[in-house]
ZAZASE-414371 format. One record per residue (C-alpha): residue number from 1; y, x, z; chain. Coordinates in nm, 2 decimals, padded with zeros to 4 digits. Layout:
! residues N
   pos       c2       c1       c3   unit
   NUM        Y        X        Z      A
...
END
This chain:
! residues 217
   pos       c2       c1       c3   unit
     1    01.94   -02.29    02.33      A
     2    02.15   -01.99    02.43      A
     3    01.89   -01.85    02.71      A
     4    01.60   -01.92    02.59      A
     5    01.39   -01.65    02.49      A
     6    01.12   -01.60    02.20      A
     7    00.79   -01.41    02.09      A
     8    00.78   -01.44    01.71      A
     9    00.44   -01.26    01.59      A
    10    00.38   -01.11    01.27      A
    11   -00.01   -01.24    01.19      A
    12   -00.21   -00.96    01.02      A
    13   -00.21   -00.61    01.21      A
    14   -00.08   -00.79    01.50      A
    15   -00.34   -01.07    01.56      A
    16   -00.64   -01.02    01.39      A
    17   -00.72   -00.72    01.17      A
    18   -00.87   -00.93    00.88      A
    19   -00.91   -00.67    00.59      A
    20   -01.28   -00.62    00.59      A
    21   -01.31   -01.01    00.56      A
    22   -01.05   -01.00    00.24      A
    23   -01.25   -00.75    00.08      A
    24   -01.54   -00.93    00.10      A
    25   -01.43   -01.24   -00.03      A
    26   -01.29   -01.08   -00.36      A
    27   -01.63   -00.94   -00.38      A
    28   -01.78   -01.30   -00.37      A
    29   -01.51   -01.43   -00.59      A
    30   -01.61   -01.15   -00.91      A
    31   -01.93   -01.29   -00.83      A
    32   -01.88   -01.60   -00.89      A
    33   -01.68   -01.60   -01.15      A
    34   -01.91   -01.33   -01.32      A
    35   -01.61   -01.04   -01.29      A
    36   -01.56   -00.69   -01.20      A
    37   -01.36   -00.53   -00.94      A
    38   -01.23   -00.20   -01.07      A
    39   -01.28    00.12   -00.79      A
    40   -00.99    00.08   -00.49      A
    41   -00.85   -00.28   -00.64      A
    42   -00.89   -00.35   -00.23      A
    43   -00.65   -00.06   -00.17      A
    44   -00.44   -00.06   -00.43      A
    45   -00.39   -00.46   -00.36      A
    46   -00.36   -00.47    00.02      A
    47    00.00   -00.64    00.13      A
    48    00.03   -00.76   -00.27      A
    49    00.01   -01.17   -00.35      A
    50   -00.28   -01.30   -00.52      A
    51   -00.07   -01.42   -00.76      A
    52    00.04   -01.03   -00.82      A
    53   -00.34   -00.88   -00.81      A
    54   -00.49   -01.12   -01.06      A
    55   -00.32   -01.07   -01.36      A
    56   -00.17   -00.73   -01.27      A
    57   -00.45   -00.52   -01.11      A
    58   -00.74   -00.72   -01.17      A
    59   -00.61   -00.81   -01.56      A
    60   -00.84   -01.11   -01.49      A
    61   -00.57   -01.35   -01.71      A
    62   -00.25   -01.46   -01.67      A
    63   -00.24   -01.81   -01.72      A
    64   -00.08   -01.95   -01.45      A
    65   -00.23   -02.27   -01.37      A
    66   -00.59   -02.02   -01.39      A
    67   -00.42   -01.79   -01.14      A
    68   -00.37   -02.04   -00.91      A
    69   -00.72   -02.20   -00.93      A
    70   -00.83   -01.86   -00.87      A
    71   -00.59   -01.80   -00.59      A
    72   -00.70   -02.12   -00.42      A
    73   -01.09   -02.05   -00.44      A
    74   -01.00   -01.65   -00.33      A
    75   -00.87   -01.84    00.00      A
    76   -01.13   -02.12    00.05      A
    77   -01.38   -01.77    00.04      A
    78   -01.21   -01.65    00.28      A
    79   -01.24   -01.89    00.54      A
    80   -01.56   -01.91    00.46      A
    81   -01.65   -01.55    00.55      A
    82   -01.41   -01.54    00.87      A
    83   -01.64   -01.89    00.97      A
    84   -01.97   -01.69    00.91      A
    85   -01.90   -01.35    01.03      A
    86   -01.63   -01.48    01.27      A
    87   -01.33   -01.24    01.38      A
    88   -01.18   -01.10    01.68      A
    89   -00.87   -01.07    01.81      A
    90   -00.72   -00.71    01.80      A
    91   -00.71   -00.51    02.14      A
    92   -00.48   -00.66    02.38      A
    93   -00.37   -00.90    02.22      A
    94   -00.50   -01.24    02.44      A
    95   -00.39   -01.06    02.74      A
    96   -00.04   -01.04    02.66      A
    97   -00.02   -01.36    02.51      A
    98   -00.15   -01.51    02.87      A
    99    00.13   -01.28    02.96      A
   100    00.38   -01.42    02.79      A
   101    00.25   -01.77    02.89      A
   102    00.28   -01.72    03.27      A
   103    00.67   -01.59    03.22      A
   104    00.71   -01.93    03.03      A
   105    00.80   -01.79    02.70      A
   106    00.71   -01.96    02.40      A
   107    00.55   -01.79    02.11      A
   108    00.57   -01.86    01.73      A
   109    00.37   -01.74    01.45      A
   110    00.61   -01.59    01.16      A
   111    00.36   -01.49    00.86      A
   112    00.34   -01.53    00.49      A
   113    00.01   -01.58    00.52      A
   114   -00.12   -01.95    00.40      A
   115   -00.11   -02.21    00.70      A
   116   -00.50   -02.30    00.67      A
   117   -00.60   -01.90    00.70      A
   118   -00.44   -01.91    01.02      A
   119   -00.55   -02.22    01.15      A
   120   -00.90   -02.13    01.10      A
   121   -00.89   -01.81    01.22      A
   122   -00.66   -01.92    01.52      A
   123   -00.98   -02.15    01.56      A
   124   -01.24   -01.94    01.59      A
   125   -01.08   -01.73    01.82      A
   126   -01.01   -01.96    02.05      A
   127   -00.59   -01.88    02.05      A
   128   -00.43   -02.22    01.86      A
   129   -00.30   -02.35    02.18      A
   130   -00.09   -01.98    02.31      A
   131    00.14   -02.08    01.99      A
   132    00.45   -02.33    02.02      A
   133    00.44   -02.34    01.63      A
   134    00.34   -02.17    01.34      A
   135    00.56   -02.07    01.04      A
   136    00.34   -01.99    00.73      A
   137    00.38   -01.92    00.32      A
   138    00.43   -02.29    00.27      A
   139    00.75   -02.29    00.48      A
   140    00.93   -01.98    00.33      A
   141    01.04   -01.89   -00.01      A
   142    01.15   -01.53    00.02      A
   143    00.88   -01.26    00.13      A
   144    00.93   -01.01    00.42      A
   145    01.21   -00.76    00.42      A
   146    01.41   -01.06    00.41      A
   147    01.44   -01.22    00.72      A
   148    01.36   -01.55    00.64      A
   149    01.02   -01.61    00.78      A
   150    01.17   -01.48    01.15      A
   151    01.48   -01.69    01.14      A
   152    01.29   -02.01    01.05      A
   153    01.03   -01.95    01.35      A
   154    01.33   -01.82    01.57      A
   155    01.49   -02.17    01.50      A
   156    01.11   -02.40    01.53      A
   157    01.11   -02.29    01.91      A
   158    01.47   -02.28    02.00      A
   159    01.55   -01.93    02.04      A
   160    01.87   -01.73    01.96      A
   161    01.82   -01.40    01.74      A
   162    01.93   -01.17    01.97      A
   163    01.68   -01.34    02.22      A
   164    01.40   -01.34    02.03      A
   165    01.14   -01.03    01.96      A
   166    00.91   -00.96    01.68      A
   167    00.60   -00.81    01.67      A
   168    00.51   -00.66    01.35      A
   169    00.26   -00.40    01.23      A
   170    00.47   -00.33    00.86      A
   171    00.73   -00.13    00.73      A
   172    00.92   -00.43    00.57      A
   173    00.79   -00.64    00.85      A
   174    01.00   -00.45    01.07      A
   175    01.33   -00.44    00.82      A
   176    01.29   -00.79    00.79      A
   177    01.33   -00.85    01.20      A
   178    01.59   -00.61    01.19      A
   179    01.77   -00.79    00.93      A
   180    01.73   -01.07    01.14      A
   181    01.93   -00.91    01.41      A
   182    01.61   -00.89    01.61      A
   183    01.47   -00.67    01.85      A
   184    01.15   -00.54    01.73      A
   185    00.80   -00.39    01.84      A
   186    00.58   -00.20    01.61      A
   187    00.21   -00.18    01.66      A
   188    00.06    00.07    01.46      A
   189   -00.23   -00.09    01.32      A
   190   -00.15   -00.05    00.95      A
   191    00.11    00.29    01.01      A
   192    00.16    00.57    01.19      A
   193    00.39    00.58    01.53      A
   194    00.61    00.84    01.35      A
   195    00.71    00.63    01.08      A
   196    00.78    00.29    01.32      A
   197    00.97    00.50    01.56      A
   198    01.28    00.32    01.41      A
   199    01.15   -00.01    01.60      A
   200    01.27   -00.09    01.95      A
   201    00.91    00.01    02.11      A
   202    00.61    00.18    01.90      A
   203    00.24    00.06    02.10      A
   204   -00.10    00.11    01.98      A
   205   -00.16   -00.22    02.16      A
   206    00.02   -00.50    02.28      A
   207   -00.10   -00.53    02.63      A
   208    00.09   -00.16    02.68      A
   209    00.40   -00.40    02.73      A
   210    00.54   -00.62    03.02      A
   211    00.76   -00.91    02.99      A
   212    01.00   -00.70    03.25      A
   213    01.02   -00.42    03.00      A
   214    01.14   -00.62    02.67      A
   215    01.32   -00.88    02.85      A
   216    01.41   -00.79    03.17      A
   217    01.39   -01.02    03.56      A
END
């Protein structure tokens, strides 16, 4: 286990750049539920649980078997809009996974996002078999900084800490692989290069990289 090296991605602002597709399936869930969505609940919610935004921001109730139900069905809508309008991969992103493939290194999804979100969008992009494993919500308990979520997938493929790097687009993504005593790339998706710049390496786009560069011959 001691040489062998690891690519543990982040999943949102790193893969995909799903928010349009969120947005829209709160907007189909007030509708079906007969709500309303108060001005910028998209933007005042974005990196917030669902279980957070419905009784909090939304004030919708806070019964929690309700929340949940309501959770669930905010979810199922999802898929059901990335299936319709489908979704692409951001920029760069299959070519430096074929990248990492040829060197032989495996890769591991490390996400707190639910395991059948990224299975259906992994699907419809045509990506599920460039990941070893996947670590999702359902296998963590604490949330990004801590480094939970990148030590488990570190450990599903095998790979030493100090061998393994992240790829995250988030401030506490980032602290989180850092905690992890993890080398770290930021992509700047969600934030500027100026505030990532305490990351390893700052890229707009992951095919910028080489294997050579972040792991050496």
């Amino acid at each position: 286990m001691s040489g062998q090296r690891g690519a543990i991605f982040d999943w949102d602002g790193v893969i995909i750049n799903s928010a349009s597709h969120h947005e829209a399936s709160w907007e189909r869930l007030a509708q079906e539920l007969g709500r309303v969505l108060p001005v910028d609940h998209f933007k005042k919610g974005f990196g917030m649980k669902n279980e957070v935004i419905i009784p909090e921001l939304l004030g919708w109730t806070s019964d929690v078997a309700e929340i949940s139900t309501i959770s669930l069905r905010k979810e199922a809508l999802y898929r059901e809009v990335v299936r319709e309008q489908g979704i692409q991969a951001l920029p760069g992103v299959e070519a430096w996974l074929s990248a990492l493939r040829a060197a032989g290194i495996p890769c591991v999804i490390g996400s707190s996002t639910h395991l059948e979100n990224i299975t259906t969008t992994l699907d419809v992009l045509g990506l599920r078999d460039y990941f070893t494993a996947l670590v999702t919500a359902e296998d963590v308990k604490r949330g990004k900084p801590d480094p939970e979520v990148f030590l488990t997938a570190a450990k599903r493929i095998g790979v030493e800490p100090a061998n393994g790097i992240v790829f995250e687009d988030a401030l506490v993504g980032v602290a989180a692989a850092q905690a992890a005593k993890m080398r770290v790339v930021a992509v700047t998706t969600t934030n500027p290069a100026e505030l990532l710049s305490h990351a390893d390496w700052v890229v707009d786009r992951l095919d910028e990289l080489s294997v050579e560069q972040l792991w050496g011959k």
